[in-house]
DRENDO-1510 file (C-alpha; in Angstrom, 1 decimal, always signed):
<recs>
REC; n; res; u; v; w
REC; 1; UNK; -17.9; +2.4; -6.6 .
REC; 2; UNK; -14.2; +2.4; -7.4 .
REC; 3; UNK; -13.0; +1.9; -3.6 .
REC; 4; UNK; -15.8; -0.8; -2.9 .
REC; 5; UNK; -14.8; -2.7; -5.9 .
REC; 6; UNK; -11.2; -2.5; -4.6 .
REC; 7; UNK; -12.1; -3.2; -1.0 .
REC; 8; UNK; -14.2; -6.5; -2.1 .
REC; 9; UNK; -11.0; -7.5; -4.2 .
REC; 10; UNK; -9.2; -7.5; -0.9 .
REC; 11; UNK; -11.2; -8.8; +1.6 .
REC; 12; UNK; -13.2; -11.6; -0.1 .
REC; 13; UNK; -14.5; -14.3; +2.2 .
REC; 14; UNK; -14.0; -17.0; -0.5 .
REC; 15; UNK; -10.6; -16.4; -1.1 .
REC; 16; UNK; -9.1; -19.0; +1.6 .
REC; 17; UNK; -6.9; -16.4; +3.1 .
REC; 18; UNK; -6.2; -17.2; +6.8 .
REC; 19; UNK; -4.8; -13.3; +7.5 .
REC; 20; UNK; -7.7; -10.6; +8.1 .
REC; 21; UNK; -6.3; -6.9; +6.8 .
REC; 22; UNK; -7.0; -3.4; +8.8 .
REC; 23; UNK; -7.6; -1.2; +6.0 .
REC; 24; UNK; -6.5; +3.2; +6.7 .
REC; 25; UNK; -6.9; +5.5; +4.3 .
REC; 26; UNK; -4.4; +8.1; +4.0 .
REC; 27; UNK; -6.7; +11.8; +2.7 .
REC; 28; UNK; -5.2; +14.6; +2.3 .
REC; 29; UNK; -6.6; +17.4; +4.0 .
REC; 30; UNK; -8.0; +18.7; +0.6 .
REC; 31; UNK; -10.0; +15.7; -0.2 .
REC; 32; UNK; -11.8; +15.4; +3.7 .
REC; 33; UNK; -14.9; +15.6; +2.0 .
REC; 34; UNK; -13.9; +12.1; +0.4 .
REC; 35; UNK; -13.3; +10.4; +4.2 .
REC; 36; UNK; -17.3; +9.6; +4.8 .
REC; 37; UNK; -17.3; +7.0; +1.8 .
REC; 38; UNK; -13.9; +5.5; +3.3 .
REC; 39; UNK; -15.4; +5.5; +6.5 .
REC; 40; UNK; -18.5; +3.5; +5.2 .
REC; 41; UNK; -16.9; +1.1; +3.7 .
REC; 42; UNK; -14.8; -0.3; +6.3 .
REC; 43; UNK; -11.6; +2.2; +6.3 .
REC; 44; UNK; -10.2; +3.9; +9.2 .
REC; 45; UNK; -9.2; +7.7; +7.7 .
REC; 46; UNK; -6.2; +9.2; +9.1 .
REC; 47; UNK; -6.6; +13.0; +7.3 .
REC; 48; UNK; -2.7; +14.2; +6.4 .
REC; 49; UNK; -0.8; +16.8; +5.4 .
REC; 50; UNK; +1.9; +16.2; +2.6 .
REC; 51; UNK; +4.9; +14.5; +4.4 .
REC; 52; UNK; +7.4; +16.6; +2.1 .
REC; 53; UNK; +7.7; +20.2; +1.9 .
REC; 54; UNK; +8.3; +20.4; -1.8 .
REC; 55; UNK; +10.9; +23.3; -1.3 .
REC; 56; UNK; +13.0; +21.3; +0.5 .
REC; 57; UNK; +13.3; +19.0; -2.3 .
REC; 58; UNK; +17.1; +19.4; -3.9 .
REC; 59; UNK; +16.7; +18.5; -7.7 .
REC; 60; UNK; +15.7; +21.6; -9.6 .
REC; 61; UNK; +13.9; +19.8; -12.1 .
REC; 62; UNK; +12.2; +17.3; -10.0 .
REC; 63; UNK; +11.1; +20.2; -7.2 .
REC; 64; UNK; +10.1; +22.3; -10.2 .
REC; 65; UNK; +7.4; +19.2; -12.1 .
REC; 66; UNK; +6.5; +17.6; -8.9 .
REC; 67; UNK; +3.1; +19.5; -8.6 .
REC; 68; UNK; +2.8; +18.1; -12.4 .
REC; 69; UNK; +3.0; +14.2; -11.4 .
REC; 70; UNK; +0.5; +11.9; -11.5 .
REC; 71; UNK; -3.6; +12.9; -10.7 .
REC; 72; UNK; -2.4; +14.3; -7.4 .
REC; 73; UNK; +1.3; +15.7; -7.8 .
REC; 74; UNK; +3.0; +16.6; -4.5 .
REC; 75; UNK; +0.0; +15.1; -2.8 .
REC; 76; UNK; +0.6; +11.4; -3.7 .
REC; 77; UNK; +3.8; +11.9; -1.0 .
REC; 78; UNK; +0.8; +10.8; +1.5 .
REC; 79; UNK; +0.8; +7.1; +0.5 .
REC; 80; UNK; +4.8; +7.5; +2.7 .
REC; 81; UNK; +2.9; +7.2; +6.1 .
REC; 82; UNK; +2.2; +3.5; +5.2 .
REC; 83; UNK; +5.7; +3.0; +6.1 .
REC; 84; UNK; +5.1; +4.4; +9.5 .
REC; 85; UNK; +2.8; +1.8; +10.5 .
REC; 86; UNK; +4.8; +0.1; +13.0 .
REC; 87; UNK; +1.8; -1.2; +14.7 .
REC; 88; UNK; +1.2; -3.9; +12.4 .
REC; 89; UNK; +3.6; -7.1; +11.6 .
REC; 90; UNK; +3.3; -6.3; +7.5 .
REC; 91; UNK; +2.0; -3.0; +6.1 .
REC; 92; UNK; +0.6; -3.5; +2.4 .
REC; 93; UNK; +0.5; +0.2; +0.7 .
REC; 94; UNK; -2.0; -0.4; -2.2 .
REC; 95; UNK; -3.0; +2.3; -4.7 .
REC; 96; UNK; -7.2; +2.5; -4.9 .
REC; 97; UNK; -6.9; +1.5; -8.5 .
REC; 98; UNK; -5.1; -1.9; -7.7 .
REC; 99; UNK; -7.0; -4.9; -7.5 .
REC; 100; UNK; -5.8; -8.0; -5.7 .
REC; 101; UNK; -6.6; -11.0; -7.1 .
REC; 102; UNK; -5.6; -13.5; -4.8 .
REC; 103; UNK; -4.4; -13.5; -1.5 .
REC; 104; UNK; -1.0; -12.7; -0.2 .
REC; 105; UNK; -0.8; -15.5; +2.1 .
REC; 106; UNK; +2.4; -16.9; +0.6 .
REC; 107; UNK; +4.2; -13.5; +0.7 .
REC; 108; UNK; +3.3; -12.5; +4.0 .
REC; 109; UNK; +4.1; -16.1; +5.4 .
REC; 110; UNK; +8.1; -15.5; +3.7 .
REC; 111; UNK; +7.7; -12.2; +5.2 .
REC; 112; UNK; +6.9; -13.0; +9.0 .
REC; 113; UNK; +8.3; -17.1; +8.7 .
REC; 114; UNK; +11.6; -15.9; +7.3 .
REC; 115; UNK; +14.2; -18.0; +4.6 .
REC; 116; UNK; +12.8; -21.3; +5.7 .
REC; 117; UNK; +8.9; -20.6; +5.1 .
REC; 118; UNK; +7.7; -23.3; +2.7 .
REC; 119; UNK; +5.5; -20.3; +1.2 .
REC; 120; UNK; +8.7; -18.7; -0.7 .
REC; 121; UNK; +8.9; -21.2; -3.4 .
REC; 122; UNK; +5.1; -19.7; -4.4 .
REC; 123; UNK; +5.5; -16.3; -4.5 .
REC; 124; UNK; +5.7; -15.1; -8.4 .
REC; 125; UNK; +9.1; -13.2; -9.2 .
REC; 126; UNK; +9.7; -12.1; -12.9 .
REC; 127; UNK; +11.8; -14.5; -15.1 .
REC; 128; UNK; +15.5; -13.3; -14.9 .
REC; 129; UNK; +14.7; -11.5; -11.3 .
REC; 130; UNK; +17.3; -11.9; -8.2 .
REC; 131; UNK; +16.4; -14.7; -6.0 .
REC; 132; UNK; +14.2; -13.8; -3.0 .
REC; 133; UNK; +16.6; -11.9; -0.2 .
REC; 134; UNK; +16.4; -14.4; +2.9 .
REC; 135; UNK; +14.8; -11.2; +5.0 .
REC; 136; UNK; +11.8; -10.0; +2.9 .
REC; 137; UNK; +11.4; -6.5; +4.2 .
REC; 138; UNK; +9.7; -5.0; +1.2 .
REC; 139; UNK; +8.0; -6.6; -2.2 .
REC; 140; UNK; +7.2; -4.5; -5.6 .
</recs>
C-alpha cells in the first residue's frame, strides 16, 4: 500500500504538471521477492548489488556501524545508482516513504532552463539559505 500511495503522490493527473516521470526501482538482490509489486505498479526494477564493499570503507567507526544504519544498513548504498542515470535530463532519487505534494515543475524548469528560467523565483529555499547557484546540478 505504502509504494502505491507514494507512486499516486507522484504521478497524479490533476496536478498540472507538464513533465511525465519514468519511475526504477533500485532492489537489492535480497529483497527480489519485493520486485513483482514494483513491477505492478508501474516501476521498472533494476535488482543491485550494494555499490560499496563495506571493507573498503576507510573510517573505522563508520565501516564498523554501517551494517547498523538505518532499516537497511550497508544496503541503503543502492539508492547511489540514481546518480548513474545519464539517460535521463533530471534524475529525482526519492525514498518510498517520501510523498510529493506538488509537482517539481519549477525546479526542474531552473534545472534544464538554467539562471534565466522565470521558474527559479518559485522554488522554496529555507530562510537564511545561499541563493540558488546559477547551474542547479543537484537540490536537497
Amino acid at each position: 500500500l505504502g509504494h502505491s500511495i507514494h507512486l499516486s503522490s507522484i504521478r497524479n493527473p490533476s496536478s498540472g504538471s507538464k513533465y511525465d516521470y519514468h519511475l526504477i526501482a533500485f532492489v537489492h538482490p535480497e529483497a527480489k521477492a519485493c520486485a513483482s509489486t514494483f513491477e505492478s505498479v508501474g516501476y521498472e526494477v533494476q535488482v543491485r548489488d550494494t555499490p560499496i564493499d563495506v571493507a573498503d570503507i576507510r573510517n573505522p567507526d563508520y565501516r564498523a556501524n554501517v551494517g547498523k544504519q538505518s532499516c537497511c544498513g550497508e544496503k541503503e548504498f543502492v539508492k547511489l545508482y540514481s546518480h548513474v542515470l545519464t539517460d535521463y535530463p533530471v534524475a529525482v532519487h526519492l525514498d518510498l516513504d517520501s510523498v510529493v505534494l506538488r509537482p517539481f515543475d519549477d525546479l526542474f524548469d531552473s534545472m534544464l532552463d538554467g539562471p534565466d528560467s522565470s521558474a527559479r523565483r518559485r522554488i522554496p529555499v529555507m530562510p537564511g539559505s545561499l541563493p540558488l547557484p546559477d547551474v542547479i546540478d543537484a537540490f536537497f
